[in-house]
DSSP file (Angstrom, degrees, kcal/mol; ACC not computed):
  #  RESIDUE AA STRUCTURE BP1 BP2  ACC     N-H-->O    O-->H-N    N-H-->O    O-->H-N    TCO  KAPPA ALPHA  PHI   PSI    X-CA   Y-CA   Z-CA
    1    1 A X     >        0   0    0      0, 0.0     4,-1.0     0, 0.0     0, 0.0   0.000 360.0 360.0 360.0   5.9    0.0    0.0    0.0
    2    2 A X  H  >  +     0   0    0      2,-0.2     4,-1.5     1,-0.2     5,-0.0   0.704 360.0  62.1 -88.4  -6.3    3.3    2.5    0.4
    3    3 A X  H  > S+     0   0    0      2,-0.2     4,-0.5     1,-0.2     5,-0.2   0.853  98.4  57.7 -98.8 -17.9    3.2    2.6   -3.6
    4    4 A X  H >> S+     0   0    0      2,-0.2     3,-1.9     1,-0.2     4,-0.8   0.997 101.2  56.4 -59.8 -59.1   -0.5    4.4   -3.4
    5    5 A X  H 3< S+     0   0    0     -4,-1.0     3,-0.2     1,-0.4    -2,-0.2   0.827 120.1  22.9 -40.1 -55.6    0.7    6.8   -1.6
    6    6 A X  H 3< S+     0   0    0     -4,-1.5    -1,-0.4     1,-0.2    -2,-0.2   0.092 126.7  46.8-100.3  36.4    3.4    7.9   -3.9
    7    7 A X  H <X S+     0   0    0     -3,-1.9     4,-0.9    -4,-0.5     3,-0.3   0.034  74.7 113.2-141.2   6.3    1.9    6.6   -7.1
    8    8 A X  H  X S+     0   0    0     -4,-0.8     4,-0.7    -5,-0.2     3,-0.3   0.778  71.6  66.8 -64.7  -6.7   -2.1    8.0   -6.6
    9    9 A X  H >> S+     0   0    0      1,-0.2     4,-2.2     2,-0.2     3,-0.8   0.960  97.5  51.1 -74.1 -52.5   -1.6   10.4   -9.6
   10   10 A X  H 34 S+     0   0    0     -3,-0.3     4,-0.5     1,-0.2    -1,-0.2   0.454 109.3  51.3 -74.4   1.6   -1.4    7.4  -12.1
   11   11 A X  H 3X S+     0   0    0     -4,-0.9     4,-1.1    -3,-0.3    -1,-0.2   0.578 111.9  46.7 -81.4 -23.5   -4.7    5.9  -10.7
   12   12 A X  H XX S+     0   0    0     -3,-0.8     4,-2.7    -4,-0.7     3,-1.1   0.901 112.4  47.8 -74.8 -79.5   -6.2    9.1  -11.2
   13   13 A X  H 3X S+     0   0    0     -4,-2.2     4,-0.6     1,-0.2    -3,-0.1   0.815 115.7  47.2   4.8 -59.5   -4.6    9.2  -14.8
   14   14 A X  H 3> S+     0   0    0     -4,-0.5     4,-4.6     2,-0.2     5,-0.4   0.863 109.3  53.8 -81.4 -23.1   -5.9    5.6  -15.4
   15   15 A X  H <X S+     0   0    0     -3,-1.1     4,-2.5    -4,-1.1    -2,-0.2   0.947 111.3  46.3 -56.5 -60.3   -9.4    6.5  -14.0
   16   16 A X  H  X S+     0   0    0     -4,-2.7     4,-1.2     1,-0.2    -1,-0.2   0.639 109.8  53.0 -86.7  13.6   -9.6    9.3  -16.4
   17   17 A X  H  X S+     0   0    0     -4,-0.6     4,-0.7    -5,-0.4     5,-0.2   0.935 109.2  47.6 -58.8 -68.6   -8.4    7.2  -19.5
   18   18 A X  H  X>S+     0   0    0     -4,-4.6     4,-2.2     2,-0.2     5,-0.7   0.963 108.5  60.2 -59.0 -30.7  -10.9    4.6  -18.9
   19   19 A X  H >X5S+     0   0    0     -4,-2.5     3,-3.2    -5,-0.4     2,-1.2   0.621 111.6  39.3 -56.3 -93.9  -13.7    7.8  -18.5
   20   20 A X  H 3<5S+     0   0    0     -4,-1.2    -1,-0.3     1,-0.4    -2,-0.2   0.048 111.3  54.5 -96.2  26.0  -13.0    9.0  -21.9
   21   21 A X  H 3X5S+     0   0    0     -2,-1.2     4,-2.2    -4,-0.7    -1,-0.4   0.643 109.9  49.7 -61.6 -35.6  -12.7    5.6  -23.7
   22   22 A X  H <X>S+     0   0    0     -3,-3.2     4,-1.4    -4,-2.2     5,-0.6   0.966 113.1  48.3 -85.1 -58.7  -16.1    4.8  -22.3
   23   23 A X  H  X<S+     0   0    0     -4,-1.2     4,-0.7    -5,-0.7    -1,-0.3   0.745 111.6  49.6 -70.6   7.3  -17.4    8.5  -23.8
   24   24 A X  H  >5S+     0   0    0     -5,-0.3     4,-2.0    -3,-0.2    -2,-0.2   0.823 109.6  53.2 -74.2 -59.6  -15.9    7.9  -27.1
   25   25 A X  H  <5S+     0   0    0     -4,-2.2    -2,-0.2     1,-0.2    -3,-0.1   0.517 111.9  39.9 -63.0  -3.5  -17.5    4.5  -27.2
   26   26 A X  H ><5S+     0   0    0     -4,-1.4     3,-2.7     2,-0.1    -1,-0.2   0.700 112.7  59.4-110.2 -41.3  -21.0    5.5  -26.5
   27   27 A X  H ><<S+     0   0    0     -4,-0.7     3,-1.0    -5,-0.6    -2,-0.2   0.749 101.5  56.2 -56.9 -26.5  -20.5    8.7  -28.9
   28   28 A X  T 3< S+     0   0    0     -4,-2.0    -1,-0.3     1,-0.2    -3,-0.1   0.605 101.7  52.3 -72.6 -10.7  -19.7    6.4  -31.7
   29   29 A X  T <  S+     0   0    0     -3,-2.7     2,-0.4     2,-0.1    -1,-0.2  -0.045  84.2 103.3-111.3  32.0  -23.2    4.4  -31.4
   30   30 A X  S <  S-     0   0    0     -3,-1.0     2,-0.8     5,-0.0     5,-0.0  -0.928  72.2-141.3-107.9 138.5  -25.2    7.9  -31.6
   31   31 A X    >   -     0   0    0     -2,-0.4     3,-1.7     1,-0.2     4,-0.3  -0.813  14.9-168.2 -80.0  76.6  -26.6    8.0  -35.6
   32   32 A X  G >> S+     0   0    0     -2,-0.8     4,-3.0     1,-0.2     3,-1.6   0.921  83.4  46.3 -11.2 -65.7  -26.1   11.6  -36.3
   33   33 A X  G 34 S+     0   0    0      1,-0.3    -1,-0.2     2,-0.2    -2,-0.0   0.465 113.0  49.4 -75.7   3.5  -28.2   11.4  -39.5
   34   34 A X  G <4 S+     0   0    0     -3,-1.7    -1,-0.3     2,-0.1    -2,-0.2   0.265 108.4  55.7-122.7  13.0  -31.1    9.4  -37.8
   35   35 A X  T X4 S+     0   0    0     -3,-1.6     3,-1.3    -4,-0.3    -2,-0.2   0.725 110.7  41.1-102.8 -58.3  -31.3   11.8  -35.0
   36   36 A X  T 3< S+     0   0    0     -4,-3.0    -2,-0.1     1,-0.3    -3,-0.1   0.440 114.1  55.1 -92.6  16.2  -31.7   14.7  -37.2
   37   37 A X  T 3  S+     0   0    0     -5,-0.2    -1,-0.3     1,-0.1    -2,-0.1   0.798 113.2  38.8 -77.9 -33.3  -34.1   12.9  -39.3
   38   38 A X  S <  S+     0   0    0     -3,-1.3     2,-0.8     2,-0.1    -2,-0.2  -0.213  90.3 144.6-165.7  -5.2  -36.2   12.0  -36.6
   39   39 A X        -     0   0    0      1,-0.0    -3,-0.1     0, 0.0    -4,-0.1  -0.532  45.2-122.3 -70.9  99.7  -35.8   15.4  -34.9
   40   40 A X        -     0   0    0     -2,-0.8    -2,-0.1     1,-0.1     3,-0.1  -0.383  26.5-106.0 -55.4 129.8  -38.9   17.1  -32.9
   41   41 A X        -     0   0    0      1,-0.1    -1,-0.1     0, 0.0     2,-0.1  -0.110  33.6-126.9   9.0  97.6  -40.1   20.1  -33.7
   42   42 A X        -     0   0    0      1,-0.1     2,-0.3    -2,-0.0    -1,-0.1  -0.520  18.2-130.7 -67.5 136.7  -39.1   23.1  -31.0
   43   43 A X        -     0   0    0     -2,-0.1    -1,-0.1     1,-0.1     3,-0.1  -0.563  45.4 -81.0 -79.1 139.2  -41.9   24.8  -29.7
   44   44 A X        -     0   0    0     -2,-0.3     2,-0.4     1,-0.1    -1,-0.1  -0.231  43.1-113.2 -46.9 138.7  -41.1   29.3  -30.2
   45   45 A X        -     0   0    0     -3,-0.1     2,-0.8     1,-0.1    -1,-0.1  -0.554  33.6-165.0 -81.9 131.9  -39.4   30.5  -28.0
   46   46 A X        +     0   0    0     -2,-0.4    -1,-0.1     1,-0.1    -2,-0.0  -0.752  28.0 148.7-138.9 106.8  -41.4   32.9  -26.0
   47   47 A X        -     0   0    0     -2,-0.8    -1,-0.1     0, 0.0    -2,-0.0   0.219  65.1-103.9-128.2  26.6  -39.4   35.0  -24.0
   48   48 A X  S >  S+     0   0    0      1,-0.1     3,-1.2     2,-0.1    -2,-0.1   0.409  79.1 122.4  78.2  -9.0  -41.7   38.3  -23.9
   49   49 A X  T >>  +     0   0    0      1,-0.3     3,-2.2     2,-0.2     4,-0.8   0.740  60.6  68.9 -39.2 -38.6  -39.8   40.7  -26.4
   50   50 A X  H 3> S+     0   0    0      1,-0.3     4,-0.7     2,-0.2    -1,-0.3   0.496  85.9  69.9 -90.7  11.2  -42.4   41.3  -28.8
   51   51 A X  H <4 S+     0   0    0     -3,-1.2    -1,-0.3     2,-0.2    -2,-0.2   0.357  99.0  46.0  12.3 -41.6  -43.9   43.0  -26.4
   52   52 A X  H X4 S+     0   0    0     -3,-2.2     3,-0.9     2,-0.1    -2,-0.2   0.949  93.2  79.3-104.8 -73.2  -41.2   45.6  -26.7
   53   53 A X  H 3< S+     0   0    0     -4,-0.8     2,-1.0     1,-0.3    -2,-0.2   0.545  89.2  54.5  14.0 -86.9  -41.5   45.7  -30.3
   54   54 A X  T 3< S+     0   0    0     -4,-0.7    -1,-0.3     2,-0.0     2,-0.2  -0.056  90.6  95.4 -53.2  20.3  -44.6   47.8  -30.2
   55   55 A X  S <  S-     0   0    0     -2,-1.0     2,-0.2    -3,-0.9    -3,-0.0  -0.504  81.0-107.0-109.6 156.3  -43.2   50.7  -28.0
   56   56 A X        -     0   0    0     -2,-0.2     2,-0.3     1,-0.1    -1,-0.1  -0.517  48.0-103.5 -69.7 142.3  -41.9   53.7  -28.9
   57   57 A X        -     0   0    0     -2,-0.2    -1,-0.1     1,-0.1    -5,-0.0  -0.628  13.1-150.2 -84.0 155.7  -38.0   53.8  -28.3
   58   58 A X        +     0   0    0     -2,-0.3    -1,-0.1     2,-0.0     3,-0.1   0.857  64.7 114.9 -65.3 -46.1  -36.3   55.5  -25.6
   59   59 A X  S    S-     0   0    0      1,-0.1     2,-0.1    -3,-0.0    -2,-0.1   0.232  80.4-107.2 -99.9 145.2  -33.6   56.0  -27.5
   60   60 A X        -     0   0    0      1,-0.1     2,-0.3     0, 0.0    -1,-0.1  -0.478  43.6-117.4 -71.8 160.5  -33.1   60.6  -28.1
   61   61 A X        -     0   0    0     -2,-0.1    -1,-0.1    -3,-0.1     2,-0.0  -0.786  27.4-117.2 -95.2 150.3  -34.1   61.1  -31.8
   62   62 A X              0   0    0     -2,-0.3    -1,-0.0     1,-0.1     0, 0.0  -0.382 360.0 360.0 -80.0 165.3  -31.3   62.5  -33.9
   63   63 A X              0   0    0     -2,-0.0    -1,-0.1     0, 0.0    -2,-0.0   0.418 360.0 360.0-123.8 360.0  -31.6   65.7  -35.4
């Protein structure tokens, strides 16, 4: 156990190796083209601007 102590960087190291084999290997069995085939439809985005629209601007008028 004395070589955990000085060696815990390369278990961290190997930890995150195997992490981003694993997300490579699930990112290769996502279809791109059958995703965005297959994509649902976003409802608008409704975030109260047009609202504003119809106002007069603040803004001084140039002369």
């Amino acid at each position: 156990m004395e070589w955990v102590k000085e060696y815990w960087w390369v278990l961290i190291i190997l930890f995150m190796v195997g992490l981003l084999v694993n997300v490579y290997k699930d990112l290769k069995r996502v279809d791109v083209k059958k995703y965005l085939d297959n994509k649902p439809k976003l409802p608008p985005h409704r975030d109260f601007n047009d609202k504003w629209d119809d106002e007069e601007d603040d803004w001084p008028k140039k002369k």
